[in-house]
Steps between C-alpha positions, in 0.01 A plus 500: 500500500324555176635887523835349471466260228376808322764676582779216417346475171480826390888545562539201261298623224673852543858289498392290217397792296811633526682256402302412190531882403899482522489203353318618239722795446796286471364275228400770321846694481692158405250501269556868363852451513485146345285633177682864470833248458342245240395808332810642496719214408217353251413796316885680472580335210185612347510872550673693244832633597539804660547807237815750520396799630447813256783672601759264442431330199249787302812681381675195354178380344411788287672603201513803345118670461431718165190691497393429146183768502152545553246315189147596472292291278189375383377156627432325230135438554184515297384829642812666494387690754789375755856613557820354702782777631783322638837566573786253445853428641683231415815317708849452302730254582833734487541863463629420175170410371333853638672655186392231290151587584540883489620401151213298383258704673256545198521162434360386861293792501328394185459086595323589885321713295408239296423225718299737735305639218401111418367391826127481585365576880526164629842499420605795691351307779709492835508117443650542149736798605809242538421358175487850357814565661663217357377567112641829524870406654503250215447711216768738615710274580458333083533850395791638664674141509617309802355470830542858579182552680443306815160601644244790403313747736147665504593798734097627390249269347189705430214356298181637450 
């Protein structure tokens, strides 16, 4: 008799265990499900839209690209002892405005030049490169007049 209470009982525990373990299993993929679908729905509006993909919208995005040349200057530091090559292109709105530049060529030649020549290491920094960027589309834009220039483009950045 007390072989088969010991066998009656270990059939429950074996049963019971199984059923916690599905049970267990089921929770936890409600669960899973539950939290990826809060997520979803909570976070959505959150998440930045989704971008175009480069090859639809790179071509209508970009204007018309100049190369404008390569500068090599002097940082202006107290040593002297440091130099910055870089090589610019700038983005035109129209083609219209690519002969406009070819035209004042000298003039934008001379004022990247400028600013370049005027800038000490820190701000060449990669931080400050947008800012840089920014300077320089300004003062060719004052020059040559209008808005002609829409972006400008470091195609090499060497400093040393």
């Amino acid at each position: 008799m007390a072989d088969e209470n010991t066998v009656e009982t270990g059939e429950k525990k074996s049963g019971f265990d199984l059923k916690i373990i599905i049970l267990g299993m089921v929770i936890f993929i409600v669960l899973v499900g539950g939290s990826f679908y809060l997520m979803k729905s909570i976070m959505a509006p959150l998440m930045p839209a989704e971008e175009v993909s480069e090859s639809e919208g790179s071509e209508a995005d970009i204007g018309v690209l100049v190369p404008i040349g390569e500068f090599m200057t002097n940082i202006n530091d107290v040593a002297g002892t440091r130099y910055l090559k870089v090589e610019v292109t700038v983005e035109s709105s129209d083609e219209d405005a690519q002969e406009k530049i070819e035209a004042y060529m000298p003039v934008i030649r001379d004022s990247i030049q400028g600013i370049l020549s005027a800038k000490m290491v820190d701000d060449l920094d990669i931080r400050n490169r947008d800012n840089l960027k920014l300077e320089i589309k300004d003062e060719i834009n004052r020059k040559i007049g209008l808005d002609t220039i829409k972006n400008v483009y470091f195609t090499s950045f060497i400093m040393q």
